[in-house]
N, C-alpha and C positions, 0 to 999 in steps of 0.2 A: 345681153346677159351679163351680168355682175355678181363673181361668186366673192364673197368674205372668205377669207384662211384663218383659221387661229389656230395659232403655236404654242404651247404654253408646257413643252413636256423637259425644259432648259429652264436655266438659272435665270434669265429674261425671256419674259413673255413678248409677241409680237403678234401684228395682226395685218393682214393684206387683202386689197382689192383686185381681183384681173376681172377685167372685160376680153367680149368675145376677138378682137385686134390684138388680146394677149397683153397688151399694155398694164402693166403692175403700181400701185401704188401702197406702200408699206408706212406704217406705224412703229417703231422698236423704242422699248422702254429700258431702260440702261440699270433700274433696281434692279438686284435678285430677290427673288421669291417671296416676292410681292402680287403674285398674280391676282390675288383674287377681288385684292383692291381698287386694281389697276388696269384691268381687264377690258371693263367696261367702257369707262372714260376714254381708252385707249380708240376701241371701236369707234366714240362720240366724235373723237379728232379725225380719227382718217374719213368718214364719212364726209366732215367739212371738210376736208383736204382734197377731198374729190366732186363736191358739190352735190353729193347723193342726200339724197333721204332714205332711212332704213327700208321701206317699202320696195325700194327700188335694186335692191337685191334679188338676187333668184334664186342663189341656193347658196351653203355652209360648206367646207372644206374643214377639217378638224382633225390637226396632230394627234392621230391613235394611239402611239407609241410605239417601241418602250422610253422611258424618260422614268424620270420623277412619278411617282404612283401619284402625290398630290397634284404635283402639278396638270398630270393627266387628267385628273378627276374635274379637275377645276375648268381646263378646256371642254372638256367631253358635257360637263352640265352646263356649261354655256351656252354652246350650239346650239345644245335641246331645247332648252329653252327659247332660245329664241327661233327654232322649227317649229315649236310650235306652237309662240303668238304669232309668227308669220307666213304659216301653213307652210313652211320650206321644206325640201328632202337635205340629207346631207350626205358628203363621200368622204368616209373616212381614208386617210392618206397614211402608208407607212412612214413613219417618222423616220426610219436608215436611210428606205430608197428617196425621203425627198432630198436627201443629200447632192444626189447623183445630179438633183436639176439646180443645183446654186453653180454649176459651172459644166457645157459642152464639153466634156474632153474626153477624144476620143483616143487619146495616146495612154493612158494611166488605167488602170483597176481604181476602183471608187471604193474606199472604205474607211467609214463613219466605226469610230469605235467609245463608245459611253465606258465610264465607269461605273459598276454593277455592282461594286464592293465585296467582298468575301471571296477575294482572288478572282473574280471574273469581269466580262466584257459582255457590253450587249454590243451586238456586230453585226455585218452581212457584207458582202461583195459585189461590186455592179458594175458594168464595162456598156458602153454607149457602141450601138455599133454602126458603120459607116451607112449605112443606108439610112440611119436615123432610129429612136427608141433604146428604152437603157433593158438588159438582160440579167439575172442574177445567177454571178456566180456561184458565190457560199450564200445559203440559207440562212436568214435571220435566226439570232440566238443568243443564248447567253453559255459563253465559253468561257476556258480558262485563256490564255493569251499565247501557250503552247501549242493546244489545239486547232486554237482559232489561225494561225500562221502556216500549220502543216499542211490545213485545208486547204487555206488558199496558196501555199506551193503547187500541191495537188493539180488544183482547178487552171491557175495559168498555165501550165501542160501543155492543154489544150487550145491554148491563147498561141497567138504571136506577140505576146506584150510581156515585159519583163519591167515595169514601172508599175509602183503602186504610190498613189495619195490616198492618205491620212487625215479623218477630220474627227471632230469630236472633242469633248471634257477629257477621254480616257487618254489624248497624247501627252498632258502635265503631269500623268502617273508613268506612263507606260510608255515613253517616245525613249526613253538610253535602251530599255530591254528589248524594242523591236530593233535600233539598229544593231545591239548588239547580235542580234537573231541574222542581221542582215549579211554583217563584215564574216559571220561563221560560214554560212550559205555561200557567200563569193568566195572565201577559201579554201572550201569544199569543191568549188568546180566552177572552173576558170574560163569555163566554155559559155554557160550560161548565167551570167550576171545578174542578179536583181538592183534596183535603184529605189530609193524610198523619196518624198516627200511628203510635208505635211503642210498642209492649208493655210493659209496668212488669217489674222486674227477675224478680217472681215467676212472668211469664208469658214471659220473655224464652225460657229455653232450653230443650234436650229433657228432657224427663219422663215418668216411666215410665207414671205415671198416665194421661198422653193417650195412651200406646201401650196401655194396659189398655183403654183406653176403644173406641177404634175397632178393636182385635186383637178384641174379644168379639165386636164386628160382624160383624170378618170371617169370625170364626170361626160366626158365625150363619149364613152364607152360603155353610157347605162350603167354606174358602179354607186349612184346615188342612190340611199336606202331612208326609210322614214326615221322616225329617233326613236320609233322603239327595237327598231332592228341593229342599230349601230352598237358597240358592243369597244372599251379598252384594249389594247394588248401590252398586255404586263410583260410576259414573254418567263416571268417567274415570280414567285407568290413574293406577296410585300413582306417586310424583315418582321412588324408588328403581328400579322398574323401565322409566318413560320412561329415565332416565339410563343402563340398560342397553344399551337400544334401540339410542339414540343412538349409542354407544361401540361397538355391533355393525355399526352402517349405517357408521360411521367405516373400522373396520377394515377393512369389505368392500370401499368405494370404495379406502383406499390400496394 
C-alpha cells in the first residue's frame, strides 16, 4: 500500500509517499504560492524518487485545512482528480492535527497556530498520550489570540504538563504577545509555571510528510471517502466572499 500526501494549504506546497513499513519519502518545493504550477511536477519527481509508477498508489491523503482558501482549493482538486482517473478513495487529513505528527512529543501541548488575519488565529491543541495516539485538547478554530490562550490555560488543568510548542505562520505575528501572555501568567502564580516554545524552522510549517503520516492512520481506520464525498475546511468564510455579503446586506438595507 502506497498512499500520496498533498499539502498545499502553506506558502510551500509539498508532496509525500508512506508505504505500509511507514517509511516516508517527501518532495518540498521551496516557491511560495506557486502551487498550482508546481504541484504536479512535484508529484512526477517523487514518484521517480521512489521508483513508482502512478498506478501503483492505493490511495490520496490531502491537506483539508484551514490554510490558504487557494491553496486549499488547489490541493483538494488535485486529489480528485487524480481519484478519479485512478479509481482511488481519499482521506482527508486535519491540516492542525497533522502538526502533532512532525514530531513524538509527549512532554509539550501541540499547538499550530496560522495567521487568519482580522485579529484572529486558526488553531487547536493536541497532547500525545503515553500509551500512544494524539488527543485534542482545544477545538479547532479561528480565535482571537486572547481567547484562544484562556482556553488552553483552561484545558492544561486537566494535564500534568505545563509546556506548550508553538508552530505555524502565526508565531512571526504573534510569538512577543504569547510570551508576553506567558511572563503575566508566571507572575500571577508562582506555584504553577507555564514554559513556551516554538518549533525550529524545519518543524515550523505544513508538510506533506505529517499529512502522510497521520492520513495512513486514518486511512487505517476506514476514514477514506470517494471524491465526491470529501469536502474543504475553511473553518471561516473567504475574505472575497464576506466582502460580497457585505455589499449584498448593503444593498438590501438602502
Amino acid at each position: 500500500m502506497n498512499l500520496l500526501a498533498i499539502e498545499t494549504t502553506g506558502a510551500n506546497a509539498s508532496v509525500a509517499i508512506i508505504n505500509e513499513n511507514r517509511k516516508i519519502w517527501e518532495e518540498h518545493c521551496d516557491e511560495t504560492l506557486n502551487h498550482l504550477r508546481l504541484l504536479v511536477p512535484m508529484i512526477e519527481r517523487l514518484l521517480a524518487k521512489c521508483g513508482l509508477d502512478l498506478k501503483e498508489i492505493g490511495g490520496i491523503a490531502v491537506s483539508e485545512g484551514p490554510g490558504s482558501f487557494t491553496g486549499i482549493r488547489i490541493g483538494m482538486s488535485t486529489a480528485k482528480a487524480l481519484a478519479q482517473t485512478l479509481n482511488l478513495n481519499i482521506v482527508c487529513v486535519p491540516t492542525l492535527k497533522a502538526f502533532a505528527y512532525s514530531t513524538v512529543d509527549e512532554k509539550r501541548v501541540l499547538c499550530p497556530i496560522f495567521d487568519a488575519r482580522r485579529s484572529q488565529i486558526y488553531t487547536g491543541a493536541y497532547l500525545w498520550e503515553e500509551q500512544g495516539g494524539c488527543t485534542q485538547l482545544v477545538p479547532d478554530g479561528a480565535y482571537a489570540l486572547e481567547e484562544f490562550l484562556e482556553r488552553i490555560k483552561t484545558a492544561m488543568r486537566k494535564t500534568e504538563k505545563n509546556e506548550i510548542l508553538f508552530f505555524g505562520d502565526g508565531i512571526s505575528v504573534y510569538k512577543d504577545k504569547i510570551e508576553e501572555w506567558v511572563r503575566m501568567q508566571n507572575t500571577a502564580s508562582a506555584t504553577s509555571r507555564l514554559h513556551v516554545s516554538f518549533a525550529p524552522e524545519e518543524l515550523r510549517y505544513q508538510r506533506a510528510s505529517s499529512v502522510a503520516a497521520l492520513g495512513y492512520k486514518l486511512w487505517e481506520q476506514g476514514k477514506a471517502q470517494n471524491l465526491f464525498q470529501v469536502k474543504p475546511v475553511y473553518l471561516r468564510q473567504a475574505e472575497a466572499q464576506r466582502k460580497l455579503d457585505e455589499a449584498k446586506r448593503r444593498l438590501v438595507h438602502e
